[in-house]
C-alpha positions as CSV (number, residue, x, y, z in Angstrom):
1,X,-183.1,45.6,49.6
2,X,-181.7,48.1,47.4
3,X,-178.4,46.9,47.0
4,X,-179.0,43.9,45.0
5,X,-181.0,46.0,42.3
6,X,-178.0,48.2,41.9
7,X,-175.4,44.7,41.9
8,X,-177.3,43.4,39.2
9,X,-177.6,46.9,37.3
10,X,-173.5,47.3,37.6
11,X,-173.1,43.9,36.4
12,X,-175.2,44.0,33.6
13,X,-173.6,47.2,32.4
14,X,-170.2,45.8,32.5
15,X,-171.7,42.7,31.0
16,X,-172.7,44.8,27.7
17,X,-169.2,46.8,27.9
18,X,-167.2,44.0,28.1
19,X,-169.2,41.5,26.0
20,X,-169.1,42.0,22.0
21,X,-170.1,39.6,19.2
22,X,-168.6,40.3,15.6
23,X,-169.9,39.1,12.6
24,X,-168.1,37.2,9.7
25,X,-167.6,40.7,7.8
26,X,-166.5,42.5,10.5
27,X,-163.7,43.6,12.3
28,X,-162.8,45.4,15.8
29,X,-159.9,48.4,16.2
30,X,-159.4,47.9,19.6
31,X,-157.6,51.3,21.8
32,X,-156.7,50.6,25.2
33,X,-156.2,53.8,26.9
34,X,-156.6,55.4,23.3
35,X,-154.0,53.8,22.3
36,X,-154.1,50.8,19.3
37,X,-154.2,47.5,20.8
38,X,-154.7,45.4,18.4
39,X,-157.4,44.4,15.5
40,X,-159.6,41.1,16.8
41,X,-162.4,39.3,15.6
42,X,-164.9,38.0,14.0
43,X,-166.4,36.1,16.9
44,X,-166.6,37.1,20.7
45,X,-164.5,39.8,21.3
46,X,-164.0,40.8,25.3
47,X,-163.3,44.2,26.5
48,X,-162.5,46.3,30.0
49,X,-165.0,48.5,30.8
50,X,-164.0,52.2,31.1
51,X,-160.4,50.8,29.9
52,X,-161.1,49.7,26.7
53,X,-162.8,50.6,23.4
54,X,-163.1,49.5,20.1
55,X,-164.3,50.7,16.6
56,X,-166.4,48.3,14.3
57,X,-165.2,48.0,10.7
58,X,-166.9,46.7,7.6
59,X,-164.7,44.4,5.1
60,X,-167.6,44.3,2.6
61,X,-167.2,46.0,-0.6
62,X,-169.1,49.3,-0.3
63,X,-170.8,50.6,-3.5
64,X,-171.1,55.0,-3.8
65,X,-172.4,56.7,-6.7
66,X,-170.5,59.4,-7.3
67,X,-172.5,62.5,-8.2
68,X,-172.6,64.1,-11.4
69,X,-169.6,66.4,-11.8
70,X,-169.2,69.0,-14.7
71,X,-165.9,68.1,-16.8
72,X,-164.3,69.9,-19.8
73,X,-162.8,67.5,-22.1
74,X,-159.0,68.7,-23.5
75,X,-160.8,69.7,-26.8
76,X,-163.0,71.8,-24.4
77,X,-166.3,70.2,-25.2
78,X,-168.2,70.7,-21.6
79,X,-170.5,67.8,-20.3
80,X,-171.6,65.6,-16.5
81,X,-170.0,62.9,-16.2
82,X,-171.2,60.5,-13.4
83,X,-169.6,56.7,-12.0
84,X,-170.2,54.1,-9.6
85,X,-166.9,53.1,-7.1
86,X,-166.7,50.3,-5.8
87,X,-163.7,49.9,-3.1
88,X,-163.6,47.9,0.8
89,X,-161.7,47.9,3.7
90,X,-158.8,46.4,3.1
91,X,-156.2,47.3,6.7
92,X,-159.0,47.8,9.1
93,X,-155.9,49.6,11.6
94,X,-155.4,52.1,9.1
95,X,-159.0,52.8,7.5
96,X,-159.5,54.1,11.6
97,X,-156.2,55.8,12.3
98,X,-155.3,57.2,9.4
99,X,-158.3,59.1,8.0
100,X,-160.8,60.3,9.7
101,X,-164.0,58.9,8.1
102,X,-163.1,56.9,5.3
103,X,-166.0,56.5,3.3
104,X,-166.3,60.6,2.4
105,X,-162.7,60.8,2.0
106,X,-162.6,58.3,-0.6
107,X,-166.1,59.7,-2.1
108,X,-164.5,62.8,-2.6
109,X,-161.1,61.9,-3.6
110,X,-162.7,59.4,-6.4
111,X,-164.7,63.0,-7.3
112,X,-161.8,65.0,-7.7
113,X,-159.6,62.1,-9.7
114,X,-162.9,61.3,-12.2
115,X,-162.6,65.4,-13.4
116,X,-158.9,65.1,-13.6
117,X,-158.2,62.3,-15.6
118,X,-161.3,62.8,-17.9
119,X,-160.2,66.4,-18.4
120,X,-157.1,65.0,-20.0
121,X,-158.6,63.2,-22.6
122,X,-160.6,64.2,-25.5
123,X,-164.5,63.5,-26.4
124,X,-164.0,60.9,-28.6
125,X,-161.9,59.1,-26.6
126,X,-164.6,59.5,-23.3
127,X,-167.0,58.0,-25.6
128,X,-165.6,55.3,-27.5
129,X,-162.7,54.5,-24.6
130,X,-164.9,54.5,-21.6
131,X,-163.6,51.3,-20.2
132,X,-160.3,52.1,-20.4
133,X,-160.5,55.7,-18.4
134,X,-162.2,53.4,-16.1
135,X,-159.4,51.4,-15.6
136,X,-157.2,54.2,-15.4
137,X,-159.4,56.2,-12.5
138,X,-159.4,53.0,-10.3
139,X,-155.6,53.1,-10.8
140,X,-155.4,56.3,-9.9
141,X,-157.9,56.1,-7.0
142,X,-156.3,52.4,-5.8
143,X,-152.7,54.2,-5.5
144,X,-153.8,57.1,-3.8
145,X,-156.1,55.1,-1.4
146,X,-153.7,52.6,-0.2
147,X,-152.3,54.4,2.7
148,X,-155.5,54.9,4.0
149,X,-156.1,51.1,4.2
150,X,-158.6,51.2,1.3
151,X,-159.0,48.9,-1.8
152,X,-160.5,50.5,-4.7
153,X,-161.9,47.4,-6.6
154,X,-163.7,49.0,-9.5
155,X,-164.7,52.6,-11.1
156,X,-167.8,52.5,-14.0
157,X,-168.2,55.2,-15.4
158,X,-171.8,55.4,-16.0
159,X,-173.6,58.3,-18.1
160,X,-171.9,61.2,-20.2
161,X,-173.7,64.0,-21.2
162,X,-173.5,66.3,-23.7
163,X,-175.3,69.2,-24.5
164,X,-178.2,69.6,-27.3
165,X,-175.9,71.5,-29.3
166,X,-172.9,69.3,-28.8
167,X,-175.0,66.3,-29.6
168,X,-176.6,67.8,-33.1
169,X,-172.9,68.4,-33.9
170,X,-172.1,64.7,-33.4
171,X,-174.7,63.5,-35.5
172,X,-173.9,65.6,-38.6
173,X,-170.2,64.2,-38.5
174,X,-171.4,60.5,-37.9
175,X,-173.4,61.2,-41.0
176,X,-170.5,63.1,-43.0
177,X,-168.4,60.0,-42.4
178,X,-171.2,57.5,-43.9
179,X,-171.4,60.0,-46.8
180,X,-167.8,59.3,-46.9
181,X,-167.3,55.8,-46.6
182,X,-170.3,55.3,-49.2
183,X,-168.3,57.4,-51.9
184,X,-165.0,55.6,-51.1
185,X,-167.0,51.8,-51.0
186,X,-168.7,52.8,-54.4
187,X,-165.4,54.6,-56.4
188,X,-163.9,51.3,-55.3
189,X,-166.8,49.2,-57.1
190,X,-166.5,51.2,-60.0
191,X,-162.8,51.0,-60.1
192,X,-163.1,47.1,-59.9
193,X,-165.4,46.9,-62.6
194,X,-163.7,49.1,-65.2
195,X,-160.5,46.9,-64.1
196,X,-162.6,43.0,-64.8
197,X,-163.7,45.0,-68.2
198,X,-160.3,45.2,-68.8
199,X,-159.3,42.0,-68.6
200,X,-162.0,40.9,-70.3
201,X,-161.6,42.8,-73.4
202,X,-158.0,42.0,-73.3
203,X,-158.6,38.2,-73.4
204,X,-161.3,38.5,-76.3
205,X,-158.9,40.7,-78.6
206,X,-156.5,37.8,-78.0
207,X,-158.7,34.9,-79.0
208,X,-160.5,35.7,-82.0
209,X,-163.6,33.0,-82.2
210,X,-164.2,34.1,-78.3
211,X,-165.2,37.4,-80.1
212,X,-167.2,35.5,-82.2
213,X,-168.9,33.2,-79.4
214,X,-169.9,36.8,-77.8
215,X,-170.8,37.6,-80.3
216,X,-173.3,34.7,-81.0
217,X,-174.8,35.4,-77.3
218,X,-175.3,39.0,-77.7
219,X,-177.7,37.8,-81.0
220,X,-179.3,35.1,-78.6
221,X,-180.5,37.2,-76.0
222,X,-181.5,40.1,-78.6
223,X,-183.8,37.3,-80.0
224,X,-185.3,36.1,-77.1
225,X,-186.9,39.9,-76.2
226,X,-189.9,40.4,-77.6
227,X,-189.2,43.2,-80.3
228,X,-190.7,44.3,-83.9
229,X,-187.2,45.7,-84.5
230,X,-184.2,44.0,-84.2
231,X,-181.0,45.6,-85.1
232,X,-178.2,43.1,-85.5
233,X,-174.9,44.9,-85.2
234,X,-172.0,43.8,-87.6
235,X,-168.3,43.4,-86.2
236,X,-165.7,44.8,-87.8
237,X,-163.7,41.6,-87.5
238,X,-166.1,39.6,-89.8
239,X,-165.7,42.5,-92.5
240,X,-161.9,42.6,-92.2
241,X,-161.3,39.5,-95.3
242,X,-163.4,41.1,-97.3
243,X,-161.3,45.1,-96.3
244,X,-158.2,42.9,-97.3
245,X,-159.1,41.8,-100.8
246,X,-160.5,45.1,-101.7
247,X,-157.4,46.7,-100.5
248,X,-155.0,43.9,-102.3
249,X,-156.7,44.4,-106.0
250,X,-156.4,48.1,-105.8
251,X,-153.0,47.5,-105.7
252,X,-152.5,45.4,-108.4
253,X,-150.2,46.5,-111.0
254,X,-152.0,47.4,-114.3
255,X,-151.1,45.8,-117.8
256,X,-148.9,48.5,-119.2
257,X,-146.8,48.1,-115.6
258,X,-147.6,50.9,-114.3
259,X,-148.9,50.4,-110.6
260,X,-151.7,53.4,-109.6
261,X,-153.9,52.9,-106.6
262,X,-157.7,52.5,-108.2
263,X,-160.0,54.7,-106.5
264,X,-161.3,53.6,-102.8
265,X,-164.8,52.9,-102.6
266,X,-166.5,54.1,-99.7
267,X,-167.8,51.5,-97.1
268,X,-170.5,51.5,-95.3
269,X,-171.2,49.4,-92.2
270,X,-174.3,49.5,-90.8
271,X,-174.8,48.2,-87.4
């Protein structure tokens, strides 16, 4: 009577030992003696009791947040720096024979890597070239990780802080350089308006009756304001024929052939 109890106990046992059922994302490191077998699955997978053993691996990428680590920039501005790594199982035989427990390793290798390659770089660079020390950390971490069987997929770097004093200083010399860049934009507006002035007064002394046509305007929109006072302003080109024939009959010679220059008369041009 107590013999069957115990069969069907023994059998069960070995049942459960023997018997294993992998998943699609799974793999089995099978040791016979303690020594590799092979890697099987996904599927049924059948064991020897007592013989044989096996060590379940995950192929899914595995997402660790990396915890905040304290890095000093090569211009020796201190500030955290956290990330997110994102990495998988790539040799399942040598994720479980060649490190011990994979996913801590690589958490604190990718800790050790983020602080040394950021430490090489300066803070502008950390903040405006994030993405690319991203790159360069996965690099880093993919190279190093190989071995171990791992594939380091991605690295985000995901907050940098900076201190209250650090940040102040920032913001004055974001707002130094719009200063700057305001001055340059408007010494370049002035600079192209004196320059069209130019060459605007350089085709009007050319073309005489385009003086005159200006001229005409300037009158037209002084007349069209409402004022009790109007001063009209006289060009000197309109007075010129008259400064000539002033000028040629004080030059004239006299009757008695002598040639004196008759006294100037003063002119007065009001404008």
């Amino acid at each position: 009577m107590y013999v069957v109890p115990i069969v069907a106990v023994v059998v069960l046992f070995t049942l459960v030992a023997a018997v294993k059922v992998l998943r699609q994302y799974e793999r089995a490191v099978v040791f016979t003696l303690g020594k590799f077998q092979a890697v099987k699955g996904p599927g049924l997978v059948l064991l020897i009791p007592l013989i044989q053993e096996m060590v379940r691996v995950d192929l899914r990428i595995q997402v660790v947040e990396i915890p905040t680590q304290d890095v000093i920039s090569r211009d020796n501005v201190s500030m955290k720096v956290d990330a997110v790594l994102y990495f998988n199982v790539s040799d399942p035989e040598r994720a479980v024979i060649q490190v011990q427990d994979y996913l801590p390793a690589t958490n604190m290798l990718a800790q050790t890597t983020l602080r040394a390659v950021l430490g090489q770089h300066e803070l502008d660079e950390m903040l405006s070239e994030r993405k690319k020390l991203s790159v360069d950390v996965q690099a880093i971490l993919d190279a190093q990780t190989e071995t171990w069987g791992i594939k380091v997929s991605n690295v985000e770097i995901r907050t940098v802080e900076l201190t209250d004093n650090m940040v102040r200083a920032i913001a004055k010399q974001a707002e130094a350089e719009r200063d700057r860049r305001a001055k340059i934009i408007h010494a370049q507006a002035e600079f192209q308006a004196s320059q069209t002035l130019v060459d605007a007064a350089k085709i009007l002394s050319s073309i005489p009756a385009a003086m005159q046509l200006r001229y005409l305007q300037t009158l037209t929109e002084i007349g069209a304001e409402q004022n009790s006072t109007i001063v009209f302003p006289m060009p000197i080109d309109i007075m010129k024929p008259f400064l000539e024939l002033l000028d040629n009959a004080a030059k004239a010679p006299r009757a008695n052939g002598a040639s004196r220059l008759a006294p100037t008369k003063e002119v007065v041009l009001s404008g």
